[in-house]
C-alpha positions in Angstrom: 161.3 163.2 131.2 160.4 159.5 133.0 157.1 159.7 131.3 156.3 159.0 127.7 157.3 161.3 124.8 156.2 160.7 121.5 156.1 162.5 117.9 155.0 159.3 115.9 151.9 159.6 113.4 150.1 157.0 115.1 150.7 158.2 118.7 149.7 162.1 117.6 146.6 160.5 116.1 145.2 158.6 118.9 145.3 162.7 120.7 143.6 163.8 117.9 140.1 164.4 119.2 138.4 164.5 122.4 134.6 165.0 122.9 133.7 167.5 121.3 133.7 168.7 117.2 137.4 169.1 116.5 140.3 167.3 114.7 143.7 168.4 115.3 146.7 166.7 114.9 149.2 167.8 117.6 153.0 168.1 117.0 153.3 165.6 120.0 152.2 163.6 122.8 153.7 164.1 126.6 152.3 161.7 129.5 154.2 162.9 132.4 154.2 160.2 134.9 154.1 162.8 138.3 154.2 166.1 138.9 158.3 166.2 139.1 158.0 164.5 135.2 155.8 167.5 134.1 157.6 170.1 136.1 160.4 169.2 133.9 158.2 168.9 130.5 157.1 172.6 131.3 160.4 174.2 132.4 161.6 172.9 128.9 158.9 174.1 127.1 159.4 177.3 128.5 162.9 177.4 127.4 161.9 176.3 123.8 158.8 178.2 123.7 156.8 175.2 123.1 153.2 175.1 123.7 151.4 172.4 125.9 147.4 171.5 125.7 147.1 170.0 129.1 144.5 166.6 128.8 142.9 164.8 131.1 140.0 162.2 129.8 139.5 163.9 127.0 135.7 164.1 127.8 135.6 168.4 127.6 132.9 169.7 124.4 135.0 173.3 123.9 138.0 171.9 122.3 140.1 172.6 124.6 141.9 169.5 124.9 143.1 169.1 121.5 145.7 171.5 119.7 148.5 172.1 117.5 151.0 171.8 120.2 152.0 168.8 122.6 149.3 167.0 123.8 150.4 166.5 127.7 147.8 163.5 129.2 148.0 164.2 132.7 146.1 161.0 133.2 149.4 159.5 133.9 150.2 161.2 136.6 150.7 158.6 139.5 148.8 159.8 142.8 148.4 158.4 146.7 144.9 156.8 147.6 142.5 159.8 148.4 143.2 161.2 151.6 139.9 161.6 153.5 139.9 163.9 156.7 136.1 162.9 157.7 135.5 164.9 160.2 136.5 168.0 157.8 134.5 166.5 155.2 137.6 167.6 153.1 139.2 164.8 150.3 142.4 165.5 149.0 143.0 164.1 145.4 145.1 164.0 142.4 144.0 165.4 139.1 143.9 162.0 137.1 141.5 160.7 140.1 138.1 160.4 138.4 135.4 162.1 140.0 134.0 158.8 140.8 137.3 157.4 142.5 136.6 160.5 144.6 132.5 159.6 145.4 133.6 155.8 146.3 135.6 156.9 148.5 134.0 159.3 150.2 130.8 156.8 150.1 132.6 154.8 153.3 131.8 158.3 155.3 128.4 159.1 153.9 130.0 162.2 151.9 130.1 162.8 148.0 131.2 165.8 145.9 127.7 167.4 145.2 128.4 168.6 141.8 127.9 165.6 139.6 128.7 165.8 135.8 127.3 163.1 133.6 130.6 162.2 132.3 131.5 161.6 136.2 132.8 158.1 135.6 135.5 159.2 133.8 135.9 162.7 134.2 139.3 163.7 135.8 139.2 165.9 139.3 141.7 168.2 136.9 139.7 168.6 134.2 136.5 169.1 136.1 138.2 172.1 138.0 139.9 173.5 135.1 136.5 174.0 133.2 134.3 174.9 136.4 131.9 171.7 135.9 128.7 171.2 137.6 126.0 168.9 136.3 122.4 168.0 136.9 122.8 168.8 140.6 124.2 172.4 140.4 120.4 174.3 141.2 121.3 173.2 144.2 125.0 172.7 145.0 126.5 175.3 142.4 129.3 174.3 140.3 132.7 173.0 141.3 134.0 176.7 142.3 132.3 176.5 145.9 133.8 172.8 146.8 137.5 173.5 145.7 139.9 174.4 148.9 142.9 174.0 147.5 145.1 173.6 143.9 148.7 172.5 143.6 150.0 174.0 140.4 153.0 173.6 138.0 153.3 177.4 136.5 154.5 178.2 133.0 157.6 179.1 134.6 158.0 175.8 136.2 157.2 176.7 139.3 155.2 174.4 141.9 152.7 176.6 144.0 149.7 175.9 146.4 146.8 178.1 146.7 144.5 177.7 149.5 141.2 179.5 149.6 141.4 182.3 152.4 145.0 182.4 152.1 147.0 184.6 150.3 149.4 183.8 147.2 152.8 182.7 147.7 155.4 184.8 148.3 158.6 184.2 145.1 156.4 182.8 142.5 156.6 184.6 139.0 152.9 184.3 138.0 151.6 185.8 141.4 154.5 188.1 141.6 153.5 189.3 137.7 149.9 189.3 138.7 149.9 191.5 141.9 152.1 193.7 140.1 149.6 194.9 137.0 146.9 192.5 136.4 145.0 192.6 140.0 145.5 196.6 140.1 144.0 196.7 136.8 140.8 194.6 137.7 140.3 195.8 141.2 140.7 199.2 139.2 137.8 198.1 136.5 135.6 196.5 138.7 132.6 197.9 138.3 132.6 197.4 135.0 133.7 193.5 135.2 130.2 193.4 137.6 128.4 195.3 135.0 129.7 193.2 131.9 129.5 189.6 133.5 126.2 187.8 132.9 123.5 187.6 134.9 123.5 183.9 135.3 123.3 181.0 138.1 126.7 179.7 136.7 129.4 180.8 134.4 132.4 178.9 133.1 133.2 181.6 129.9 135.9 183.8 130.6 138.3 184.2 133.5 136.5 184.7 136.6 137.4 187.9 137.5 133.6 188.5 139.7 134.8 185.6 141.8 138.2 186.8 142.1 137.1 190.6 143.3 134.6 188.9 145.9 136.7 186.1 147.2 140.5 187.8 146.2 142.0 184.4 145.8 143.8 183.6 143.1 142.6 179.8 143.3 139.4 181.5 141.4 141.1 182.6 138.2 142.4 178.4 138.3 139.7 177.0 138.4 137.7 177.5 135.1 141.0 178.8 133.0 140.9 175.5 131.3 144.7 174.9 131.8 145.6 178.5 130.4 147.6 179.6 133.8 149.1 176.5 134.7 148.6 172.7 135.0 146.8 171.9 138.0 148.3 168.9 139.8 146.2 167.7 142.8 143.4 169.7 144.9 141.6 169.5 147.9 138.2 169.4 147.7 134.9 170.4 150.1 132.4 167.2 150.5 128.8 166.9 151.2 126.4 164.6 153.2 124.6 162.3 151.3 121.0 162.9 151.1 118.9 160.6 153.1 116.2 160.2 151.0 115.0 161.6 147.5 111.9 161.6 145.5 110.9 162.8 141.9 108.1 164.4 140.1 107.6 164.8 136.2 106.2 167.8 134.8 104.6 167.7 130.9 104.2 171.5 130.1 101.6 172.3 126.9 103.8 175.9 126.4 107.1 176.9 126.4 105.5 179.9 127.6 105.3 178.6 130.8 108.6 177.1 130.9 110.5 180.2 133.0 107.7 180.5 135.8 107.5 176.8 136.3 111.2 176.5 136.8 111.4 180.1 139.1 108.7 178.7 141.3 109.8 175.1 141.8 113.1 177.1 142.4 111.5 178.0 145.4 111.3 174.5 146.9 114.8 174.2 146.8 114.8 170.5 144.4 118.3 168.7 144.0 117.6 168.9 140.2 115.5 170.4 137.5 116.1 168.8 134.1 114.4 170.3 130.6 113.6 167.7 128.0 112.7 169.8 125.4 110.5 168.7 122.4 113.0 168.2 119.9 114.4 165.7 122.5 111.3 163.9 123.0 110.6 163.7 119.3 114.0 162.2 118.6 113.5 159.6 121.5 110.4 158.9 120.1 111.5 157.9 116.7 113.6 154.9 118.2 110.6 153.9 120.9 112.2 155.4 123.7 109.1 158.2 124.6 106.3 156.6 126.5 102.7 157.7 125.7 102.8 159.6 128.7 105.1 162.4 126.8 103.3 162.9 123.4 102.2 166.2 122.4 103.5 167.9 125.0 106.0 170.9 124.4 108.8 170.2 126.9 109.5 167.8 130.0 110.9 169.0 133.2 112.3 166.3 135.6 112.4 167.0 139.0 114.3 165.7 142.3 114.2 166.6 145.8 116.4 165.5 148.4 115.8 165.2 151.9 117.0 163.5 155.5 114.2 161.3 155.0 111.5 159.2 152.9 108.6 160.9 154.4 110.5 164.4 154.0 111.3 163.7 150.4 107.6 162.9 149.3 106.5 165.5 151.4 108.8 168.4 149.5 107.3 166.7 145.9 104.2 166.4 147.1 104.2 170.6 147.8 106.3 171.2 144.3 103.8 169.7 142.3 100.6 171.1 144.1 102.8 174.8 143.1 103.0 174.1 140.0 100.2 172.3 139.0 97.8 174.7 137.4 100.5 175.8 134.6 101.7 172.2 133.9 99.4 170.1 131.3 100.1 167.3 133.6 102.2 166.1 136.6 103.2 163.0 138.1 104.9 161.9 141.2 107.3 159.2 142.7 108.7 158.5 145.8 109.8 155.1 145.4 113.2 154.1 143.5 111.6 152.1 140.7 109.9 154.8 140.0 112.3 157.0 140.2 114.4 155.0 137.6 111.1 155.2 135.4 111.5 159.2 135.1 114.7 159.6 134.4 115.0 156.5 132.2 114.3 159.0 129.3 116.5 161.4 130.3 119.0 159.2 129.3 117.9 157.3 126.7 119.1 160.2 124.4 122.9 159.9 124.6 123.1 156.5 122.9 120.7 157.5 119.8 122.8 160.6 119.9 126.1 158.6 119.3 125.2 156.0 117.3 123.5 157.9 114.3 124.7 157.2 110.7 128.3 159.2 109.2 125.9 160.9 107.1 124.1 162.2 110.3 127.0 162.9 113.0 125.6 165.1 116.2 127.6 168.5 116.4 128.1 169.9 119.9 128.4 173.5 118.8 125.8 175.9 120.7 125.8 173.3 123.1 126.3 175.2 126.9 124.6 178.3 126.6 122.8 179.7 129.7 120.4 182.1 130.5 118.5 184.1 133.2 116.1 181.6 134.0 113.3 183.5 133.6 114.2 184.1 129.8 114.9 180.3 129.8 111.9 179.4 127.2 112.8 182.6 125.1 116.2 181.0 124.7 114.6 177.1 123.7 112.1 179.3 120.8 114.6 181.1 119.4 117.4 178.2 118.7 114.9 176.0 117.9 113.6 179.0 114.7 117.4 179.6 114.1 117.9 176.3 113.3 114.6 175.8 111.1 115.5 178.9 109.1 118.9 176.6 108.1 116.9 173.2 107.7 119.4 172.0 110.5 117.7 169.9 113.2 118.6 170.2 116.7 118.1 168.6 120.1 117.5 170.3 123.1 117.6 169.4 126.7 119.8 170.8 129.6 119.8 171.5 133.6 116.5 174.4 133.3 117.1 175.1 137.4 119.8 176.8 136.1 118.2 178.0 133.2 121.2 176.0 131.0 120.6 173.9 128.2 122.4 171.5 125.7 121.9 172.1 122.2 123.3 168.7 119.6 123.0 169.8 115.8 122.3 167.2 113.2 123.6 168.4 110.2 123.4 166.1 107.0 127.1 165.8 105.7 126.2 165.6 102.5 124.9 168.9 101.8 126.7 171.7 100.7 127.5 174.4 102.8 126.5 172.9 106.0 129.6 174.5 107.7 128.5 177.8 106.8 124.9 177.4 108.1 126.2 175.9 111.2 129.2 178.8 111.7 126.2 181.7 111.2 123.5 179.8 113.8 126.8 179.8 116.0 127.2 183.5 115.5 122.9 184.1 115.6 122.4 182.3 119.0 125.4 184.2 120.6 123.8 187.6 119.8 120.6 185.8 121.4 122.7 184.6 124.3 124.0 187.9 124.9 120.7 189.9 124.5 119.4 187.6 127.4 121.7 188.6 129.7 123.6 185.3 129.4 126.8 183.2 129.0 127.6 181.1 126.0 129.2 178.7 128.6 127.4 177.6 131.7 129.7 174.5 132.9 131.8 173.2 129.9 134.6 176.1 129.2 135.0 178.0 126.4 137.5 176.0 124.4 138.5 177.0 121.1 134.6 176.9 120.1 133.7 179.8 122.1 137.4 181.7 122.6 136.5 183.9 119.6 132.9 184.7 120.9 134.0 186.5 124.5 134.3 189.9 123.1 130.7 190.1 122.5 129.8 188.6 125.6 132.2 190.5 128.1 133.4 193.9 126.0 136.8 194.4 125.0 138.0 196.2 128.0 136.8 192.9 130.2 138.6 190.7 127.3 141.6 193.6 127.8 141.7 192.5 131.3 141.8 188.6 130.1 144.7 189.4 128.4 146.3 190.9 131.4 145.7 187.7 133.9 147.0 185.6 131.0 150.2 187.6 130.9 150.9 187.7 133.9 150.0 183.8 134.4 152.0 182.7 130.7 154.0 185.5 129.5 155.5 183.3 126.5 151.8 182.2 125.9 152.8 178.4 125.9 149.7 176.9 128.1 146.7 175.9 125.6 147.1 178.9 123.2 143.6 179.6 121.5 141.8 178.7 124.8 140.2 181.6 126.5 141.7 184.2 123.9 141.6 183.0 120.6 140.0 183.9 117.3 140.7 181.4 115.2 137.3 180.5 112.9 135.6 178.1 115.7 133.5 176.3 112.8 137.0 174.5 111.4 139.1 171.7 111.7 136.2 169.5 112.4 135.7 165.8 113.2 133.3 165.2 110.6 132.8 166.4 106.9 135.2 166.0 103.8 137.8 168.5 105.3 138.4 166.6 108.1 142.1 165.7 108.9 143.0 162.2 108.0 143.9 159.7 110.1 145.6 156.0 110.0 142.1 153.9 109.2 141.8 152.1 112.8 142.8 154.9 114.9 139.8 156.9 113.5 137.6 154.1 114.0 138.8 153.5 117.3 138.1 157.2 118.2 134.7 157.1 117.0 133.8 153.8 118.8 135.3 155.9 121.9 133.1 158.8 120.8 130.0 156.8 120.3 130.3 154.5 123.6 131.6 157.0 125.8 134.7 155.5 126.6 136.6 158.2 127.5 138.5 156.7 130.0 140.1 154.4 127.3 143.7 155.2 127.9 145.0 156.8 124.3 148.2 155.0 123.9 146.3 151.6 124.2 144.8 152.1 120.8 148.4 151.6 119.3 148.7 148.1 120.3 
């Protein structure tokens, strides 16, 4: 290959982590330099039988971008400008293109790419279709699903493919061929079932999406959220929105967590841009470093709220109406329309991530139940029991997520240096799935499964919807060679961790160079560049 190929210590290091709990040291590191390069890479591999973990930034939480295998960092890949067609409102874009290369871009015609993931700055258009993303911004827009058009794709036979939405397949490529032949009989065959057994949820990035693929009957579908397990996506075309005119927010303080699902289900009704829960485990932790105004003390959670509108007067108007709804369950609420103030309510929301990352060795924050969703009805059953899971094992937690889409973001706290803290975290994985599941949810609303939750689907879906997994992934990967573990895996998800004495050792500034990464958020540091 033209790209770089490497099976150095030092080099397999620096590809050791990504966001996220795990430590693996891969075999070796592959940074394909265009999609010719990595066609190449995975036609050998697939003569070999060598198994790739396609990368992009690294920024995933499942796990799913580090492995045993070659590490392949697609952020190499050289790519065009994006190519806008305007009047379309359609952006065609590599996969190492950041999602907000894509936003600047599109910013020149008034259009953006709704769904908007906080790790947006550095988050690859490749990754954030390969694990389904959304963000804050999905009650309203949905996840990345509904704005992909297109995918090119470099199979695991080595074959490059397009798949357009509302077109069908290819004809003479081996994975469709395969596919067509026993895996889509098989689910159109089972598809009652695969309605019955998927969760009842807004979004859903756990499992392959066999529901979309039934209603749409494009194979693009079963892409995008397969976390690189059918094949390395290459560039995509993507659906863009207007931007909003205007947009104004209001702050709900809630005394109950009682409340918490009829608060959310009837601001739902106003149709807001964005309904954030800060939970009080999150305000408690902000408010130990000074970051919780008065205004947030003894309250039980927070909800954030945004609506977006053509203009000022229409965006005040819309809060204005929200918070008059929801006013007699709330303990208090309070409106802005202007952007200072704006700034002002959602200061907190972020004032987390930086205590998160920068707490003491002793103290690291664990992303382990950290994407569950729920009806959201059953959203403030959910917050109560993790929050008495996690009491029961003296492990603190802190909660806060996207509650529009009744979806929230657990961090654990374990203190390393008791004993048996990977045990107590592995069984309040294992309690809050049988929660999850009981609620009629997924364990993964928008970050993938990952080798965290691979192990976990069987409970969720069934075995015959896992059986059906299978199927899609044989027809996809026969040889099994594209991010083994992912998706279908049951390797123990509480192992090989980042943190704790059995953690894998690493040369001294490579480790500390991933953990500056970790705790800044530098994920778009380029690996390579922390040999020099």
């Amino acid at each position: 290959m033209r790209g770089t190929y490497r099976t150095d210590l030092r080099a397999r290091a620096a590809y050791a982590e990504g966001a996220g709990i795990y430590r693996i040291v891969p075999s070796a590191i592959a940074r394909p330099v265009d999609a010719a390069d990595l066609q190449r890479l995975v036609r050998w591999a697939a003569a070999v039988r060598a198994p790739l973990v396609p990368r992009g930034a690294g920024s995933a939480m499942g796990g799913g971008n580090v492995g045993d295998g070659i590490v392949v960092d697609l952020t190499g890949l050289t790519h065009p400008p994006v190519r806008l067609r305007p009047e379309h409102r359609i952006a065609h874009a590599g996969a190492a293109v950041t999602c907000a290369e894509l936003n600047r871009a599109g910013s020149a015609y008034a259009l953006r790419l709704p769904p908007d993931p906080s790790s947006g700055k550095w988050a690859t258009l490749g990754g954030m279709l390969s694990t389904n993303a959304s963000g804050a911004r999905s009650v309203r827009f949905g996840s990345v699903r509904r704005w992909v058009q297109a995918a090119d794709l470099i199979t695991a036979d080595g074959q490059a493919a397009r798949l357009e939405r509302g077109r069908p397949a290819p004809a003479g490529v081996a994975a469709f061929d395969r596919f067509a032949t026993d895996a889509g009989p098989a689910i159109r065959a089972a598809a009652d079932l695969v309605r019955a057994r998927f969760p009842r949820t807004r979004k859903n990035s756990s499992g392959y999406a066999l529901d979309a693929w039934l209603e749409s009957g494009d194979l693009l579908d079963l892409v995008i959220g397969a976390e690189g397990t059918l094949g390395f996506v290459t560039a995509a075309d993507w659906r863009l929105d207007r931007h909003a005119g205007a947009a104004a927010a209001l702050r709900i303080s809630l005394a109950s967590l009682d409340a918490l699902g009829g608060v959310v289900e009837t601001l739902l009704a106003h149709e807001p841009a964005a309904v954030e829960l800060l939970d009080r485990t999150f305000l408690d932790l902000v408010g130990t470093h000074g970051a919780s105004p008065r205004a947030v003390q003894g309250v039980e959670a927070v909800l954030l709220v945004e609506m977006e509108a053509e203009s000022q007067p229409s965006a005040a108007a819309a809060v204005q109406a929200a918070a008059e709804a929801v006013r007699p369950a709330a303990l208090r609420v309070e409106t802005a329309v202007e952007d200072a103030d704006m700034r002002r309510l959602w200061a907190i929301r972020h004032a987390a991530s930086p205590i998160l990352a920068g707490l003491p060795e002793e103290r690291r924050s664990l992303q382990v139940i950290e994407d569950g969703c729920v009806p959201v009805a059953r959203l403030g059953e959910y917050v109560r029991a993790v929050r008495e899971a996690a009491a029961r094992r003296k492990l603190d937690v802190v909660l806060f997520g996207h509650a529009g889409d009744g979806h929230l973001h657990c961090n654990l706290l374990p203190e390393l240096a008791r004993a048996g803290w990977e045990a107590e975290v592995a069984s309040l994985l294992e309690e809050v799935t049988d929660v999850v599941v009981a609620l009629g949810g997924t364990p993964s609303g928008e970050h993938g499964d990952g080798r965290l939750r691979a192990p976990l689907l069987e409970r969720v879906f069934g075995a015959e919807v896992v059986a059906l997994f299978a199927k899609v992934k044989e027809a996809f990967d026969p040889q099994g060679i594209l991010n083994p573990g992912i998706k279908l895996g049951h390797a123990p998800p509480i192992s090989r961790l980042k943190a704790g004495a059995a953690a894998a050792t690493l040369p001294t500034d490579i480790a500390t160079a991933l953990r500056s990464i970790e705790r800044d958020a530098a994920y778009a540091t380029p690996r390579l560049s922390l040999l020099d």
